[in-house]
C-alpha positions in Angstrom: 2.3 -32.6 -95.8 -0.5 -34.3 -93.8 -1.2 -33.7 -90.5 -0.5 -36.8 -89.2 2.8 -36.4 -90.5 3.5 -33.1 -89.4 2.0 -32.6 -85.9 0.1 -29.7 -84.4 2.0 -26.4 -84.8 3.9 -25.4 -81.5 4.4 -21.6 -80.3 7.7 -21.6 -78.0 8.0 -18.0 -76.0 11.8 -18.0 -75.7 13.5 -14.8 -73.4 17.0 -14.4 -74.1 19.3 -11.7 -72.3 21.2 -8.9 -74.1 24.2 -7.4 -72.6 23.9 -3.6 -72.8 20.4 -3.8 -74.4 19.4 0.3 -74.3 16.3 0.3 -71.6 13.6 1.5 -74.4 14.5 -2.0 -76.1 13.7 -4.3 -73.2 10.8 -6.2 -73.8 11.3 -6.0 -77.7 9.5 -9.0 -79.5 10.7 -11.3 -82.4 9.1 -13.8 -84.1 11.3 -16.7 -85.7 9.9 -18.6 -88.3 12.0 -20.9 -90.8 12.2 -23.7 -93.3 8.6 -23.4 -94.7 9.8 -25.6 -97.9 7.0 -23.9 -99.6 6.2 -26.3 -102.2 3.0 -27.8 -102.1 3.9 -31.0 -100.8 6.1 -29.9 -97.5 4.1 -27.2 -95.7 -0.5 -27.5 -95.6 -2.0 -23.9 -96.2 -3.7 -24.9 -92.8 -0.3 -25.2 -91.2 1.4 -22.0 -92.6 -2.4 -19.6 -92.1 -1.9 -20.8 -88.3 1.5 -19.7 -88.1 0.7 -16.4 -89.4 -2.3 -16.4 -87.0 0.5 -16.8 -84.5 2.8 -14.3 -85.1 0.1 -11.6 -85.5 -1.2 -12.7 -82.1 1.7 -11.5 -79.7 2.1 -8.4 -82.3 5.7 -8.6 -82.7 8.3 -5.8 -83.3 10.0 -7.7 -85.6 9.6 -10.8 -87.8 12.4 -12.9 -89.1 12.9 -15.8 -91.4 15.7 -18.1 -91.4 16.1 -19.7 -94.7 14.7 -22.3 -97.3 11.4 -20.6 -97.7 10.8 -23.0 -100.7 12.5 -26.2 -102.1 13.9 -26.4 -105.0 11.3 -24.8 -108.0 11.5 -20.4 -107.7 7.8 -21.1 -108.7 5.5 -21.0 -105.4 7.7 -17.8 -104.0 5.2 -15.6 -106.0 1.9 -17.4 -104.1 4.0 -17.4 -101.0 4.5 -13.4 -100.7 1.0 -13.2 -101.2 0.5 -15.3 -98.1 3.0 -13.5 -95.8 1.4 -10.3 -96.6 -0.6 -10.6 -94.1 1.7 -10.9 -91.5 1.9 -7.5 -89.4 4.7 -6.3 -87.4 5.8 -3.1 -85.7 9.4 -2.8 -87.4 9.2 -4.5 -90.6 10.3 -8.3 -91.7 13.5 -9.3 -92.7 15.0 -12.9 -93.8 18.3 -14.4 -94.4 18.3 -17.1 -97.3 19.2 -20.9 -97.4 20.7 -23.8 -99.0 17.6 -24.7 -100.9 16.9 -20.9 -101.6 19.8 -21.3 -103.4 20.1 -23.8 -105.5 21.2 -24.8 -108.9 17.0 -23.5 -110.2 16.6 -20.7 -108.1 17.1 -17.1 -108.7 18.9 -15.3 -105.9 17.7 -11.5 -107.7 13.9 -13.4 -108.1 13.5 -14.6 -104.6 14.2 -11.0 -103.0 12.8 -8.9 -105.2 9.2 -11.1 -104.9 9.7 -11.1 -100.7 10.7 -7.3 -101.0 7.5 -6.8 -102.6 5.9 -8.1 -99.7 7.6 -6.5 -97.0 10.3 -8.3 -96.5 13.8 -7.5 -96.6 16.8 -9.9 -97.4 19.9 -9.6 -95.9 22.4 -11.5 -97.9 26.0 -10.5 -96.1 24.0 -6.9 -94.9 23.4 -5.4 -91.7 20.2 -3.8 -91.0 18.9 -1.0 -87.7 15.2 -1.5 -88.2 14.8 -0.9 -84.3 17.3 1.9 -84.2 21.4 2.2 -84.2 21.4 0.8 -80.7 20.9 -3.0 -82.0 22.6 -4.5 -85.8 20.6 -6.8 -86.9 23.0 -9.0 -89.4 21.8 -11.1 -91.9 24.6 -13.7 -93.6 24.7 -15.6 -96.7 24.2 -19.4 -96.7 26.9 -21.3 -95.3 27.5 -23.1 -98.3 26.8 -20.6 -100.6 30.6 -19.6 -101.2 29.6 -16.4 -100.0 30.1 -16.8 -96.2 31.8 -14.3 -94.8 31.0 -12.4 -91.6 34.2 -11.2 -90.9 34.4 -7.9 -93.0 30.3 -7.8 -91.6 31.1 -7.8 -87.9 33.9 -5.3 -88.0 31.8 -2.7 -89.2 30.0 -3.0 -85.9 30.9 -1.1 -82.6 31.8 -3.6 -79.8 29.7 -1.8 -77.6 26.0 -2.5 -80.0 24.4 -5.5 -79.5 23.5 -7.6 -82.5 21.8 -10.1 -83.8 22.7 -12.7 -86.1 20.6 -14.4 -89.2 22.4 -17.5 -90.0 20.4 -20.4 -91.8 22.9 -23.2 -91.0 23.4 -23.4 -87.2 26.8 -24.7 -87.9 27.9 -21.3 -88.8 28.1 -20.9 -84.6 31.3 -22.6 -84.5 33.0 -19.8 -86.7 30.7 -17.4 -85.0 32.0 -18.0 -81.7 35.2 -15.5 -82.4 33.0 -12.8 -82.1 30.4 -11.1 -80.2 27.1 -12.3 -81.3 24.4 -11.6 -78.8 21.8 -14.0 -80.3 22.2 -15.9 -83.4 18.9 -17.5 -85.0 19.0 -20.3 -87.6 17.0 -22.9 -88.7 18.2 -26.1 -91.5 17.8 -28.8 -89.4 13.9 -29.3 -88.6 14.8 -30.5 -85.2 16.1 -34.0 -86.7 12.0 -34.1 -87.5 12.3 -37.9 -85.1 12.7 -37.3 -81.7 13.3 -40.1 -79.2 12.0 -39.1 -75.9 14.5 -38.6 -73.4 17.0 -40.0 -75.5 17.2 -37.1 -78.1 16.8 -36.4 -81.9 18.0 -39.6 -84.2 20.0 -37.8 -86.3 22.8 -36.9 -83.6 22.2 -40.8 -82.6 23.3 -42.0 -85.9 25.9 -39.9 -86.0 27.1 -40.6 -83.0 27.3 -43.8 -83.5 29.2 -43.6 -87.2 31.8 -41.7 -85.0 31.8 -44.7 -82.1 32.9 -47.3 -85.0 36.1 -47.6 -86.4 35.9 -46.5 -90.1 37.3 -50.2 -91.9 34.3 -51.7 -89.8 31.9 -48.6 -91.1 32.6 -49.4 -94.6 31.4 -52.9 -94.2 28.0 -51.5 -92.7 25.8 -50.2 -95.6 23.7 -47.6 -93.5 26.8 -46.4 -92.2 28.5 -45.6 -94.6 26.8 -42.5 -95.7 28.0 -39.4 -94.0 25.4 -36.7 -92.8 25.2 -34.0 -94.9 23.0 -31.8 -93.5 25.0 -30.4 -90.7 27.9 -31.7 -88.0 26.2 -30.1 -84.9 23.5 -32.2 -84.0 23.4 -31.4 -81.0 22.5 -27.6 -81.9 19.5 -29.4 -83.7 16.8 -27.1 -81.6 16.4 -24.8 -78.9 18.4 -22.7 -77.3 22.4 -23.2 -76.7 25.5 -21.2 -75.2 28.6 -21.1 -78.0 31.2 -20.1 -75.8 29.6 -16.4 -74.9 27.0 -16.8 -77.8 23.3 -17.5 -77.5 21.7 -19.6 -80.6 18.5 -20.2 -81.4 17.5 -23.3 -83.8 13.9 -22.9 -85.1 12.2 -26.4 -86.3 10.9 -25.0 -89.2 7.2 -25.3 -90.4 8.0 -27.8 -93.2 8.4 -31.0 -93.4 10.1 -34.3 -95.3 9.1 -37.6 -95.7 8.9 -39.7 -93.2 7.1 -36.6 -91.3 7.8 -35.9 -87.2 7.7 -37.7 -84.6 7.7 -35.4 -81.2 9.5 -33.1 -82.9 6.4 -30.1 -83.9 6.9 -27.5 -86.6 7.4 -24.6 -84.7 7.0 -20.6 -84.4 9.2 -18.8 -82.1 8.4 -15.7 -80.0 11.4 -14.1 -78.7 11.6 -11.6 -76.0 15.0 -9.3 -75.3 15.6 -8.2 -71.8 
């Protein structure tokens, strides 16, 4: 997508606490990156070989993805791995996948066997140590997949480890909030993409205001009438938020639909553990 529809890419340096993070993990570095819609269309080369540049800058321990890497055609994944082979990190790459990596035309089997190939690892419903057995690093399937189930996941996991959760749909913090997840990262919404300054992102507006008016008037109001699909916590849309004892993290994503962003920039996040 063009730059003037996209906006400059922003880095956001996020520090979020651990209880009972083991002292030789303090100071461990994530990068976050999510919803490249790799398609062609959604995401410049520019755009994504500046985000790369990014994350190799702070030399992370870790880099994790968050979901819909491409849209809807399997086809791009191929030149995509190629691209994020360049990406360098201390203790490998691991991604969780989305709604759109999972669709009707995609290939589940395809999609991690071409990402494995470049170095990164898929967690679909798995739990990976990549920075030892004193931190699970949990990786979910998409919430509406039909595979959704954390439960069995969670259980598997001492109380006493800290985790981290990969979770495309941010929504999934509302069933997350049973249990102890130390930080859960998603991505899905793109920040609303239109942000009203000081007001907040339009999306949560609108539906704020379908919930304001009585639904026999709604049905009379054509542009209310449609219910938002794309998820039912708006106001989880980005940044960081407290789910009961939970942390979450929504990434912007670095892709982008029409009508573009407005104060709302695709994003990279660098996240420190103390």
């Amino acid at each position: 997508m063009h730059r003037l529809l996209t906006g400059p890419l922003s880095v956001e340096t996020v520090t979020v606490p651990i209880a009972g993070l083991p002292e030789k993990l303090r100071g461990t570095k994530l990068v976050q990156l999510s919803d490249l819609h790799y398609d062609g269309v959604r995401l410049s080369e520019k755009l994504l070989a500046e985000a790369i540049a990014a994350c190799n800058f702070v030399e992370p321990d870790l880099v994790v993805f968050t979901g819909d890497l491409i849209t809807d055609d399997p086809t791009p994944i191929h030149q995509l791995a190629q691209r994020l082979k360049q990406l360098q990190s201390r203790a490998g790459m691991f991604a969780v996948l989305g709604n759109h990596d999972n669709c009707l035309h995609v290939s589940r089997k395809l999609l991690s066997q071409t990402l494995g190939n470049a170095g990164i690892q898929v967690l679909w419903n798995e739990i990976a140590y990549p920075l030892g057995a004193e931190l699970a690093l949990v990786g979910l399937a998409d919430y509406w997949s039909g595979q959704f189930n954390p439960a069995p996941l969670i259980a598997q996991i001492d109380q006493a480890i800290p985790r981290i959760v990969l979770s495309h749909n941010p929504d999934t913090a509302a069933v997350l909030k049973k249990w102890r997840v130390d930080l859960q990262l998603s991505g899905h919404t793109h920040g609303g993409q239109i942000v009203l300054p000081g007001v907040g992102n339009a999306s949560e507006l609108y539906q704020n205001l379908q919930r304001k008016i009585p639904k026999r008037i709604r049905r009379c109001i054509p542009f209310l009438r449609k219910k938002h699909r794309v998820v039912q916590h708006w106001e989880w849309a980005s940044g960081l938020h407290r789910v009961n004892d939970n942390f979450l993290y929504v990434n912007r994503g670095l892709g982008s639909y029409f009508p573009g962003r407005f104060f709302c920039p695709p994003e990279v996040t660098v996240i420190t553990l103390v």
